[in-house]
DOLOTI-219109 format. One record per residue: residue number from 1; residue in three letters; x, y, z of N, C-alpha, C in turn. Coordinates in nm, 2 decimals, padded with zeros to 4 digits. Layout:
N
BAVEX  nr rest     nu     nv     nw    cau    cav    caw     cu     cv     cw
BAVEX NUM  Ala      X      Y      Z      X      Y      Z      X      Y      Z
...
END
This chain:
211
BAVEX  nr rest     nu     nv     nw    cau    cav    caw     cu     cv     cw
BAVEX   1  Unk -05.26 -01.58  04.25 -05.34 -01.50  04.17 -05.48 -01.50  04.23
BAVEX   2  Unk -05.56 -01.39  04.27 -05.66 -01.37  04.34 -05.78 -01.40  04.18
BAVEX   3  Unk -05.88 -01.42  04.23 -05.99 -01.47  04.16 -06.10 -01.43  04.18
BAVEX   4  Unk -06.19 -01.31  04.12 -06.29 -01.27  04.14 -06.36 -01.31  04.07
BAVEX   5  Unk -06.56 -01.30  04.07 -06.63 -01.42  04.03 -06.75 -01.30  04.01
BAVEX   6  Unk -06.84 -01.28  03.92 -06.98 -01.18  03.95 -07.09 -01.28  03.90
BAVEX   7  Unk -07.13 -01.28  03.99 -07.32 -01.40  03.99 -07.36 -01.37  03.91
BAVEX   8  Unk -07.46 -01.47  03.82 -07.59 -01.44  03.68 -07.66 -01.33  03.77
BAVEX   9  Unk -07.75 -01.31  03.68 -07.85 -01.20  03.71 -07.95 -01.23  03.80
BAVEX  10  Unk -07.92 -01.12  03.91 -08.07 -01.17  04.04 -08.02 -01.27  04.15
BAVEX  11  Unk -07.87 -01.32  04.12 -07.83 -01.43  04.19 -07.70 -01.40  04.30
BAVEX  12  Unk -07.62 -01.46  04.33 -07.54 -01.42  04.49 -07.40 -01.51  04.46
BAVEX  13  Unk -07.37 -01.52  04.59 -07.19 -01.61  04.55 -07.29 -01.80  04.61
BAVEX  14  Unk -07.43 -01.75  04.63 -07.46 -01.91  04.63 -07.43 -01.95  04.53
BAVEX  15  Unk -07.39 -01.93  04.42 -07.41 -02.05  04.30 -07.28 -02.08  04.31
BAVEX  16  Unk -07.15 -01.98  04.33 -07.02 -02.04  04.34 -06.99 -02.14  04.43
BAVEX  17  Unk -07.07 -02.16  04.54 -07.03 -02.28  04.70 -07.02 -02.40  04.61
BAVEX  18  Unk -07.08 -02.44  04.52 -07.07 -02.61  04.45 -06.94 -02.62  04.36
BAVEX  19  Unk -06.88 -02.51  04.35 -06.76 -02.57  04.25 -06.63 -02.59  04.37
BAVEX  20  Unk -06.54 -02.64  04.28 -06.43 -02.68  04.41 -06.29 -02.66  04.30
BAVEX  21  Unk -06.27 -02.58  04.32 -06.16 -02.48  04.29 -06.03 -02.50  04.35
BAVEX  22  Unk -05.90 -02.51  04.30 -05.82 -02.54  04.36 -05.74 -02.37  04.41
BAVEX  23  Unk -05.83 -02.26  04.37 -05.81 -02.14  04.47 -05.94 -02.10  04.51
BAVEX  24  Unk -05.92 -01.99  04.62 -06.02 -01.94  04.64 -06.11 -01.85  04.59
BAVEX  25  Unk -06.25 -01.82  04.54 -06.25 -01.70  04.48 -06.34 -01.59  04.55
BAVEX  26  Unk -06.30 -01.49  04.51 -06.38 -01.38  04.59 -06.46 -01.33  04.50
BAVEX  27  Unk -06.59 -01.35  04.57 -06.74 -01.31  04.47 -06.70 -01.11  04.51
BAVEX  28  Unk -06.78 -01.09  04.40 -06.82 -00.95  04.39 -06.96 -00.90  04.38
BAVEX  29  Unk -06.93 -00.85  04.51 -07.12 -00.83  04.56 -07.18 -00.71  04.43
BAVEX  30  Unk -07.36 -00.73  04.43 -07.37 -00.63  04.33 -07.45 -00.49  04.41
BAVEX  31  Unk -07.40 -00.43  04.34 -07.43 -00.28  04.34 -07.55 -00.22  04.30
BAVEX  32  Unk -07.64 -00.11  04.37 -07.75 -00.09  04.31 -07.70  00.01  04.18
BAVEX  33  Unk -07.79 -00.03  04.06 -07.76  00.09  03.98 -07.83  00.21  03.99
BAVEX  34  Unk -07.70  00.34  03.93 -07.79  00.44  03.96 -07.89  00.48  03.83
BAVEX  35  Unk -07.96  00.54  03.83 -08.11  00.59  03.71 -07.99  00.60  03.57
BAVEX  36  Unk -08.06  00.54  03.52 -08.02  00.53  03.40 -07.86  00.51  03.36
BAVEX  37  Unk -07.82  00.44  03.47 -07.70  00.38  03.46 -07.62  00.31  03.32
BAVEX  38  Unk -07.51  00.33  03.26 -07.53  00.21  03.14 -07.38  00.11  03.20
BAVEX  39  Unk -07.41  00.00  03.20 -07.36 -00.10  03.18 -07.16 -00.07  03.20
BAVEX  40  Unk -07.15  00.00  03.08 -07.04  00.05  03.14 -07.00  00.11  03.20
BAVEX  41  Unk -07.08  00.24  03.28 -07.05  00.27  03.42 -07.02  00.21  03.51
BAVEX  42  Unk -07.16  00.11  03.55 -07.18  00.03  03.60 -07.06 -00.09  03.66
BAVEX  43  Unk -06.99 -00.16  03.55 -06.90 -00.22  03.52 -06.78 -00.20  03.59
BAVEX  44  Unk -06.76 -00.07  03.55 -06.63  00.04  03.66 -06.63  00.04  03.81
BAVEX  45  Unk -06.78  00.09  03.80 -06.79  00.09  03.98 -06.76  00.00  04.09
BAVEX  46  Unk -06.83 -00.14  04.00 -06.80 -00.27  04.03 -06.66 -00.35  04.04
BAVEX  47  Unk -06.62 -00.27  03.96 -06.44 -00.33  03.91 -06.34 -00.27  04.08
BAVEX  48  Unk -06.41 -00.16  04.16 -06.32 -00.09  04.27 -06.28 -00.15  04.34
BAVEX  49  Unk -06.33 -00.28  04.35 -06.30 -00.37  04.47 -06.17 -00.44  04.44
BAVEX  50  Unk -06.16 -00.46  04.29 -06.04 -00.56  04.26 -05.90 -00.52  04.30
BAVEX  51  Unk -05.83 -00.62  04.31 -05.67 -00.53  04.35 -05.59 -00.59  04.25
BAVEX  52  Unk -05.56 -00.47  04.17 -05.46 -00.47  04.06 -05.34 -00.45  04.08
BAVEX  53  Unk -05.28 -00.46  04.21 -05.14 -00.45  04.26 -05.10 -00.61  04.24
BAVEX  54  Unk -05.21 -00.69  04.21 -05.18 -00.83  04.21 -05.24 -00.88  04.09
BAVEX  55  Unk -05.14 -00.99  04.04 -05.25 -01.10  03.91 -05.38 -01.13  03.95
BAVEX  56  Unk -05.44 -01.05  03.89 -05.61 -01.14  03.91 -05.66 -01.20  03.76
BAVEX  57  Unk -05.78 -01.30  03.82 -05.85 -01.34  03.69 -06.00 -01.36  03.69
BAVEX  58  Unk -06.11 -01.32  03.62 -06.22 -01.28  03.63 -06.28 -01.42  03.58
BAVEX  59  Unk -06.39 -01.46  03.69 -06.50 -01.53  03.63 -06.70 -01.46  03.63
BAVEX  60  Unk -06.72 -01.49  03.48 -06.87 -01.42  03.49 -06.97 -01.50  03.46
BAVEX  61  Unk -07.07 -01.55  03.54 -07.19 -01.60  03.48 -07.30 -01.53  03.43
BAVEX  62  Unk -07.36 -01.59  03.32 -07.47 -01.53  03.28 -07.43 -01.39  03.22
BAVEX  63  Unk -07.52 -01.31  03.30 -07.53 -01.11  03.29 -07.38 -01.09  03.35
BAVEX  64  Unk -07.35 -01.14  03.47 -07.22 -01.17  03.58 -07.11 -01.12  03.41
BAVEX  65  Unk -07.13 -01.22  03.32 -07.02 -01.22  03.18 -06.98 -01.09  03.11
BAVEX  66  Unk -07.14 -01.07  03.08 -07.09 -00.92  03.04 -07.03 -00.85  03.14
BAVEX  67  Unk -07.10 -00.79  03.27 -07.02 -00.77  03.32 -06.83 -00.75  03.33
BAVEX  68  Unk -06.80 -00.91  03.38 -06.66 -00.94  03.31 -06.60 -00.86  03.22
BAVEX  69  Unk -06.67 -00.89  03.09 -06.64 -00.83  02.96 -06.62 -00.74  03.00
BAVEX  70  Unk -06.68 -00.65  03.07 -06.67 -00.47  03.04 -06.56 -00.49  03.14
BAVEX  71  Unk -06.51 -00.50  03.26 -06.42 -00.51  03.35 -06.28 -00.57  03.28
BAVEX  72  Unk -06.30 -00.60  03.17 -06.14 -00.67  03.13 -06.12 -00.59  03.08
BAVEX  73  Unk -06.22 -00.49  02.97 -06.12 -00.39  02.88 -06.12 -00.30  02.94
BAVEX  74  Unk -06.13 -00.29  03.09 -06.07 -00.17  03.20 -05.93 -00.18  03.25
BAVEX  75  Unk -05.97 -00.31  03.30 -05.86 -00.36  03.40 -05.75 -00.41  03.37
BAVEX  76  Unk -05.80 -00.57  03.22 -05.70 -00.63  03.16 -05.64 -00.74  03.27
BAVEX  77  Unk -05.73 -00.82  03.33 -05.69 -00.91  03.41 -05.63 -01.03  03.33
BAVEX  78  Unk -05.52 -01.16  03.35 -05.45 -01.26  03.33 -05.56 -01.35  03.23
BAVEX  79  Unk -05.68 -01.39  03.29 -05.80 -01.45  03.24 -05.93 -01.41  03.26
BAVEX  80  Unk -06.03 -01.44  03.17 -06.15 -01.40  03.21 -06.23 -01.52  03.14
BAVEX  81  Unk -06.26 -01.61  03.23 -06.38 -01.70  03.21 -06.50 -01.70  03.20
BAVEX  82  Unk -06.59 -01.73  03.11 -06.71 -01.68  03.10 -06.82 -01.82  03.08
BAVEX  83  Unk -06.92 -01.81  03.17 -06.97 -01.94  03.20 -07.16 -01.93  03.19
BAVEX  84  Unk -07.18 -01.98  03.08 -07.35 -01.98  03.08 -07.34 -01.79  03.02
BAVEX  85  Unk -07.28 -01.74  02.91 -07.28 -01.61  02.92 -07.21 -01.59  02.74
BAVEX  86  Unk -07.17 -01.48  02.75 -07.11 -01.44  02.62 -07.00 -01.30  02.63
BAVEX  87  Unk -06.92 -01.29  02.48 -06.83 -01.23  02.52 -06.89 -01.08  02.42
BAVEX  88  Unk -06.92 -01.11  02.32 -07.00 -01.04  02.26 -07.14 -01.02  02.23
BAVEX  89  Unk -07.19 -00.90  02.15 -07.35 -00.89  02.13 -07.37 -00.98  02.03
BAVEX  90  Unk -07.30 -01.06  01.94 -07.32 -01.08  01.84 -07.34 -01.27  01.85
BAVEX  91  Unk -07.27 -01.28  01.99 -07.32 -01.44  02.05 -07.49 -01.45  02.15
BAVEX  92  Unk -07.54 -01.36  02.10 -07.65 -01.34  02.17 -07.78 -01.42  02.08
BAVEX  93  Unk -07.88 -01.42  02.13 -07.99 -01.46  02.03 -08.03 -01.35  01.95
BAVEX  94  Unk -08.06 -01.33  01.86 -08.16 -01.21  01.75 -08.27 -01.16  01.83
BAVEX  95  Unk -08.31 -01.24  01.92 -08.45 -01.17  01.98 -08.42 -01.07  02.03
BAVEX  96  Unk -08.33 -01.13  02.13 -08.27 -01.02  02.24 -08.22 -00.86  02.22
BAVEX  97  Unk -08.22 -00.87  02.06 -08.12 -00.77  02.03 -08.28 -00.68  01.98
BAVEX  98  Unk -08.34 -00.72  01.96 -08.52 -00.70  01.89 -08.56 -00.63  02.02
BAVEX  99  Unk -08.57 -00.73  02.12 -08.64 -00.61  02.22 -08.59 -00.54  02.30
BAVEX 100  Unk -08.45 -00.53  02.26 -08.36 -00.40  02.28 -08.42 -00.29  02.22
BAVEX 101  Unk -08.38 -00.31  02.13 -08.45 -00.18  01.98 -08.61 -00.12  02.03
BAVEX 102  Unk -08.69 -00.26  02.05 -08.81 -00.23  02.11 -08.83 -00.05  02.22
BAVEX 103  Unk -08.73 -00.07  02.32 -08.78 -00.02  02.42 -08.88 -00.03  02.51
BAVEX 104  Unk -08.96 -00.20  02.49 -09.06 -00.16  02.57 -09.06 -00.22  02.73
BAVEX 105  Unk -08.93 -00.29  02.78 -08.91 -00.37  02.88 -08.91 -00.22  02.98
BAVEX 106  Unk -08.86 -00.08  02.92 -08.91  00.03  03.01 -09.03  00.07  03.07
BAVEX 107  Unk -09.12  00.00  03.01 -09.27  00.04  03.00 -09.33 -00.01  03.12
BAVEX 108  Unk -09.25 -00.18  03.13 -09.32 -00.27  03.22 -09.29 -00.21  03.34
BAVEX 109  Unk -09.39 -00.24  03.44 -09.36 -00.23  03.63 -09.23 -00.37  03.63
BAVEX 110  Unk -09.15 -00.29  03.73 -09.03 -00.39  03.74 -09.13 -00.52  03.83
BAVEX 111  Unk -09.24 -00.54  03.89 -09.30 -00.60  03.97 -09.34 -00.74  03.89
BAVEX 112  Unk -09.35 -00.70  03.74 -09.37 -00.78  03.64 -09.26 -00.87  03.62
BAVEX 113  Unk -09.14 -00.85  03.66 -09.04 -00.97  03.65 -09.00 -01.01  03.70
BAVEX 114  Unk -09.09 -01.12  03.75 -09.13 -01.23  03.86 -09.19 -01.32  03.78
BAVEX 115  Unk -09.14 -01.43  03.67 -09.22 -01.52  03.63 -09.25 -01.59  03.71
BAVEX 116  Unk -09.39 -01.70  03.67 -09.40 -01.79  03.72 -09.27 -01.90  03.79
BAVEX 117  Unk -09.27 -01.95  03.88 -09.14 -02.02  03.93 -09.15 -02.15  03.83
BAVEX 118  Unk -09.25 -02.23  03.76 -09.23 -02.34  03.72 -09.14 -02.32  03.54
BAVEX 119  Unk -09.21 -02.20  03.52 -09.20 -02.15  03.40 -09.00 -02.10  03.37
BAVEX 120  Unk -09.00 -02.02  03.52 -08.85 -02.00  03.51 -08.73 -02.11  03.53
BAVEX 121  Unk -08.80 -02.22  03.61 -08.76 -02.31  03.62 -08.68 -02.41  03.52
BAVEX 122  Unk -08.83 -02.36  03.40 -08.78 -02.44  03.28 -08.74 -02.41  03.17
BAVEX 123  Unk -08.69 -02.26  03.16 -08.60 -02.18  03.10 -08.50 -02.21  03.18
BAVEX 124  Unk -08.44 -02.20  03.25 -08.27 -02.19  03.28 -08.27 -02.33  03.35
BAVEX 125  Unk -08.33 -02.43  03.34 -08.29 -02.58  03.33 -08.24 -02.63  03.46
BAVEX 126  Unk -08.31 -02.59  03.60 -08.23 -02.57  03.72 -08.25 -02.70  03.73
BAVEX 127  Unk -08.19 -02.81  03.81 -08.25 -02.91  03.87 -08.24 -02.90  04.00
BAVEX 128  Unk -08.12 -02.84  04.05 -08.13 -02.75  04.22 -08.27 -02.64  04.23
BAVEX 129  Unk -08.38 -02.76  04.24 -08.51 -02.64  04.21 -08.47 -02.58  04.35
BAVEX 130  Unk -08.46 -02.58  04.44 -08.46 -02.54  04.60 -08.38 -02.39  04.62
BAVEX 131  Unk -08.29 -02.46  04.56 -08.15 -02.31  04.54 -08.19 -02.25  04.45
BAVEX 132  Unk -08.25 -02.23  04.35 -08.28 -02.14  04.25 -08.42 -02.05  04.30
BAVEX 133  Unk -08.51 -02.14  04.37 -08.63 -02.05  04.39 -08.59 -01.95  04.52
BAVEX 134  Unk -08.50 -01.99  04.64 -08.43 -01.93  04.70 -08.37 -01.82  04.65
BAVEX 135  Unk -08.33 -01.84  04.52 -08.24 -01.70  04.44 -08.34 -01.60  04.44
BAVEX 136  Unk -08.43 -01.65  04.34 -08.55 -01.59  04.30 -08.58 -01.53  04.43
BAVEX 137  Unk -08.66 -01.55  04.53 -08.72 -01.51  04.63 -08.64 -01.36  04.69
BAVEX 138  Unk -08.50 -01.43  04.66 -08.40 -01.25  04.71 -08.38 -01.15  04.57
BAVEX 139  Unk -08.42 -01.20  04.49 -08.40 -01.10  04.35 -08.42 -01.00  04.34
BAVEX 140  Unk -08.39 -00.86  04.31 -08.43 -00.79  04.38 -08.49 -00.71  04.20
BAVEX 141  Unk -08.63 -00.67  04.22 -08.68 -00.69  04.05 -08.64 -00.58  04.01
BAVEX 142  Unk -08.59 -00.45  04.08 -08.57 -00.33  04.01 -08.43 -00.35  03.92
BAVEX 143  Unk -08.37 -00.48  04.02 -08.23 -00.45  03.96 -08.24 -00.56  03.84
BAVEX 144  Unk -08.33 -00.65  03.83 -08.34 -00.73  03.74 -08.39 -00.67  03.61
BAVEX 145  Unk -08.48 -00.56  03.58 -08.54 -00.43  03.53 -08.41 -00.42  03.46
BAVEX 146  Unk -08.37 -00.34  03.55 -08.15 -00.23  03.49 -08.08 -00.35  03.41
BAVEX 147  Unk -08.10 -00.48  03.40 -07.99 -00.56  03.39 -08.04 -00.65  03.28
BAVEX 148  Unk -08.18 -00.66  03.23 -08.26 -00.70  03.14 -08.26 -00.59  03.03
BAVEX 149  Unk -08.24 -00.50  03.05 -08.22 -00.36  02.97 -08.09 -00.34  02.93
BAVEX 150  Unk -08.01 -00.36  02.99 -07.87 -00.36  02.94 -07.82 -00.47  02.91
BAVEX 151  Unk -07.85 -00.59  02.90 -07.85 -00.74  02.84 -07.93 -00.70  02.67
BAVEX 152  Unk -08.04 -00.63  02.68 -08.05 -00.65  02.55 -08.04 -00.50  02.43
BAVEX 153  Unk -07.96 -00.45  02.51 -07.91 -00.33  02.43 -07.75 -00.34  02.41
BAVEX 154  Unk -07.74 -00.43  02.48 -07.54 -00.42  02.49 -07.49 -00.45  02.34
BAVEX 155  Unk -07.39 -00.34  02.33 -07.36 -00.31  02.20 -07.18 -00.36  02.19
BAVEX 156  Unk -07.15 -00.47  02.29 -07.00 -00.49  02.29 -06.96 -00.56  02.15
BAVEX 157  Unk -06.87 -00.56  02.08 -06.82 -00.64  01.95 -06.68 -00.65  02.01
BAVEX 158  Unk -06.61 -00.63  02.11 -06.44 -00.63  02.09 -06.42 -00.78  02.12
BAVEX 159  Unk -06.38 -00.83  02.09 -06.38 -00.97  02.15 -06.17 -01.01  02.21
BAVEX 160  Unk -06.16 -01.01  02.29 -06.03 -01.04  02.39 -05.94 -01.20  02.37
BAVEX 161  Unk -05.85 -01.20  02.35 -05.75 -01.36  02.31 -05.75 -01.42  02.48
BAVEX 162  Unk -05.82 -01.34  02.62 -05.74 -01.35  02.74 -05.89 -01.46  02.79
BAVEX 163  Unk -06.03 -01.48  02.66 -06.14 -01.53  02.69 -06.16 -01.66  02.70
BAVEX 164  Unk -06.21 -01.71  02.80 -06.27 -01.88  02.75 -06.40 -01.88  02.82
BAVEX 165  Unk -06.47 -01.93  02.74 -06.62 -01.94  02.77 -06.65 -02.09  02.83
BAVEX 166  Unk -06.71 -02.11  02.89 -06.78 -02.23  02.94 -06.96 -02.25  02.88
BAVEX 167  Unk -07.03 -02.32  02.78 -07.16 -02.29  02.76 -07.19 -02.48  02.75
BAVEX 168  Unk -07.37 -02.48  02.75 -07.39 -02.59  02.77 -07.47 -02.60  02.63
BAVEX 169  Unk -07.47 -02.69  02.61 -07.52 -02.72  02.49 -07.67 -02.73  02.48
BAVEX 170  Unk -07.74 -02.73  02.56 -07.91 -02.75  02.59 -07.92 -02.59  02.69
BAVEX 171  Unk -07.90 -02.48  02.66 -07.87 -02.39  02.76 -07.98 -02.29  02.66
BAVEX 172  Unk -08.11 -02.31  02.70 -08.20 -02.19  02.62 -08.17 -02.04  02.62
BAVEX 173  Unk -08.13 -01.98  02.71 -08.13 -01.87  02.70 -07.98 -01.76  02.63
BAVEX 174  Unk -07.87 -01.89  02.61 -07.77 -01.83  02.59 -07.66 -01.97  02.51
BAVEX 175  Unk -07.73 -02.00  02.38 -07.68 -02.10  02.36 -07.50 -02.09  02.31
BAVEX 176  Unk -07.50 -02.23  02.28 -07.33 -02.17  02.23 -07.29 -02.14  02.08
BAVEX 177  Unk -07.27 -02.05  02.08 -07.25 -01.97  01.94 -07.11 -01.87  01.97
BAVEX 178  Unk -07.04 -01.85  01.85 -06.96 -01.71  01.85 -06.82 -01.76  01.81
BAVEX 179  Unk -06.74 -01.70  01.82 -06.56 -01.76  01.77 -06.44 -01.77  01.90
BAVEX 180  Unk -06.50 -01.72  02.01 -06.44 -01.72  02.10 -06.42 -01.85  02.17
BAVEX 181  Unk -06.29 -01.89  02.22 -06.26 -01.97  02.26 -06.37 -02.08  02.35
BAVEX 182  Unk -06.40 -02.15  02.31 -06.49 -02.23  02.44 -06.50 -02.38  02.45
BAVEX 183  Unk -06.54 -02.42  02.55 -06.54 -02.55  02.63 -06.68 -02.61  02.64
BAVEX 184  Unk -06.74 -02.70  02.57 -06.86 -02.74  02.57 -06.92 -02.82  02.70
BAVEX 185  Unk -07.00 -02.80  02.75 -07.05 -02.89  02.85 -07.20 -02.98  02.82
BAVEX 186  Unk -07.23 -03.10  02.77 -07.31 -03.18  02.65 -07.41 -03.21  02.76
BAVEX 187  Unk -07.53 -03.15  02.71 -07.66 -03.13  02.80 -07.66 -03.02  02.89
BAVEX 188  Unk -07.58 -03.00  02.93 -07.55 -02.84  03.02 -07.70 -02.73  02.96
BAVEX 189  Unk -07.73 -02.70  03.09 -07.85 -02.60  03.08 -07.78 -02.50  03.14
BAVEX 190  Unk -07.88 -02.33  03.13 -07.83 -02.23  03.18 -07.80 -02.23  03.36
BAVEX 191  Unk -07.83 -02.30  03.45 -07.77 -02.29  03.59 -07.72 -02.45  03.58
BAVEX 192  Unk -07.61 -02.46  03.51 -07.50 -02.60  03.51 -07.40 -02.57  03.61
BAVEX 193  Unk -07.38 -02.38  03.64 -07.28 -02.36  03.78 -07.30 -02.45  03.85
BAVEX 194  Unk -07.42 -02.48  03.84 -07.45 -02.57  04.03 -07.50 -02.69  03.97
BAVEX 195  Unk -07.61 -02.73  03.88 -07.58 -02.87  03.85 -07.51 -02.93  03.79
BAVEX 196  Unk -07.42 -02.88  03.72 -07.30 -02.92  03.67 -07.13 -02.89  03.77
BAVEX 197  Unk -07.16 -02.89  03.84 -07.04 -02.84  03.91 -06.94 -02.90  03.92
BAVEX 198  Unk -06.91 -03.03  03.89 -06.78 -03.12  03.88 -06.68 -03.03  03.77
BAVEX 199  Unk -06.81 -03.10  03.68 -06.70 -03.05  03.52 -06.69 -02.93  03.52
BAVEX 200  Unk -06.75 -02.82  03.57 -06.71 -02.67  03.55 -06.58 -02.65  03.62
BAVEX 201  Unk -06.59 -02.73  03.71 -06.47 -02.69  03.79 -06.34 -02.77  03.75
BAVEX 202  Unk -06.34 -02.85  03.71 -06.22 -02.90  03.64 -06.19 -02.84  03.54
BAVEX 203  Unk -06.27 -02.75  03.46 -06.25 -02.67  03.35 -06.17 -02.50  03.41
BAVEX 204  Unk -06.25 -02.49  03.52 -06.23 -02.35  03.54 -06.07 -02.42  03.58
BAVEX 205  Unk -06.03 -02.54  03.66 -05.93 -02.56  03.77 -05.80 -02.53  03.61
BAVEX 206  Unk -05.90 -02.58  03.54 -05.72 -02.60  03.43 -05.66 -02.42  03.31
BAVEX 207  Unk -05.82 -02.39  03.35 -05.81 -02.28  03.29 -05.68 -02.17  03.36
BAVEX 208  Unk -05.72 -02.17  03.45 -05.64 -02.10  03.56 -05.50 -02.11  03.57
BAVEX 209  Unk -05.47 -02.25  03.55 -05.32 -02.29  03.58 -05.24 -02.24  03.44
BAVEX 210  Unk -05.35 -02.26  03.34 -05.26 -02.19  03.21 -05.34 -02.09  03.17
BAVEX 211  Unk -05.28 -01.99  03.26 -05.31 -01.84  03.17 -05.30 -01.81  03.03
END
């Protein structure tokens, strides 16, 4: 069963190198969006790479999740793992869904979404400070702009039996909430891909073997 993987937001298949998988997976590079793209387009375009002539099973971190999401009720892959992320709008925070409604994340110069590095640091809980400000550094802000916009407008409610979420319990930005199947990781912050990487992977390793 081939295994495709889509990185958090702004981020690459570096965060996949720390898990140890007993298959291989194949990251899915991201795509620029086009003007006013929504999510579900988006989602499709992304999905072209997959090969459905074979069992595959989707992993999504973070934004990477929704993503997922929208790719399963295309594709209908075997599993879709969802790690540091959510399956629905409704496991999201209330804020989020507020400055959706807002509209005003349109307003800002995408140049603006560049926090401070200490500040983002301590929102997604990295302790691989090295690898994360590396992320940061290749981020590319327009696309972080498109993807901050469709994070807090996303209007998914379908929720899938084929789901298992991975979330950390200390994970500010995307705590664990919702009905969907999930696997707690106790202290787990939002980039536990990489500082958590043992136990993710023994989670993802068992997930896999039983579809």
């Amino acid at each position: 069963m081939n295994v495709y993987a889509v990185s958090g937001l702004g981020a690459d298949k570096r965060v996949f190198e720390h898990l140890t998988l007993d298959v291989e997976i194949i990251p899915i590079d991201w795509l620029i969006p086009n003007r006013n793209e929504s999510i579900k387009s988006y989602s499709e375009r992304l999905s072209a790479v997959i090969d459905t002539s074979k069992e595959f099973a989707l992993i999504g971190v973070s934004f990477g999740g929704l993503i997922a999401t929208e790719i399963n009720q295309i594709l209908h892959p075997e599993k879709v793992i969802l790690i540091s992320s959510a399956q629905t709008k409704r496991e999201l925070r209330p804020i989020y869904k507020w400055v959706g409604k807002s509209r005003f994340l349109k307003l800002i110069p995408a140049s603006l979404f560049n926090p401070p590095r200490f500040l983002a640091k301590y929102i997604i809980g990295a302790k691989n400070a090295q690898l994360f400000y590396d992320i940061l550094d290749d981020t590319d802000l327009n696309f972080v702009k498109w993807a901050l916009q469709e994070f807090t407008t996303w209007q998914n409610l379908k929720e899938s039996v084929n789901v298992v979420k991975i979330n950390g319990t200390k994970d500010k930005l995307i705590p664990p909430k919702g009905i969907t199947k999930m696997k707690l990781i106790k202290g787990g912050e939002h980039f536990m891909i990489v500082d958590r990487a043992d136990e993710i992977s023994e989670i993802i390793n068992f997930e896999l073997k039983n579809p």
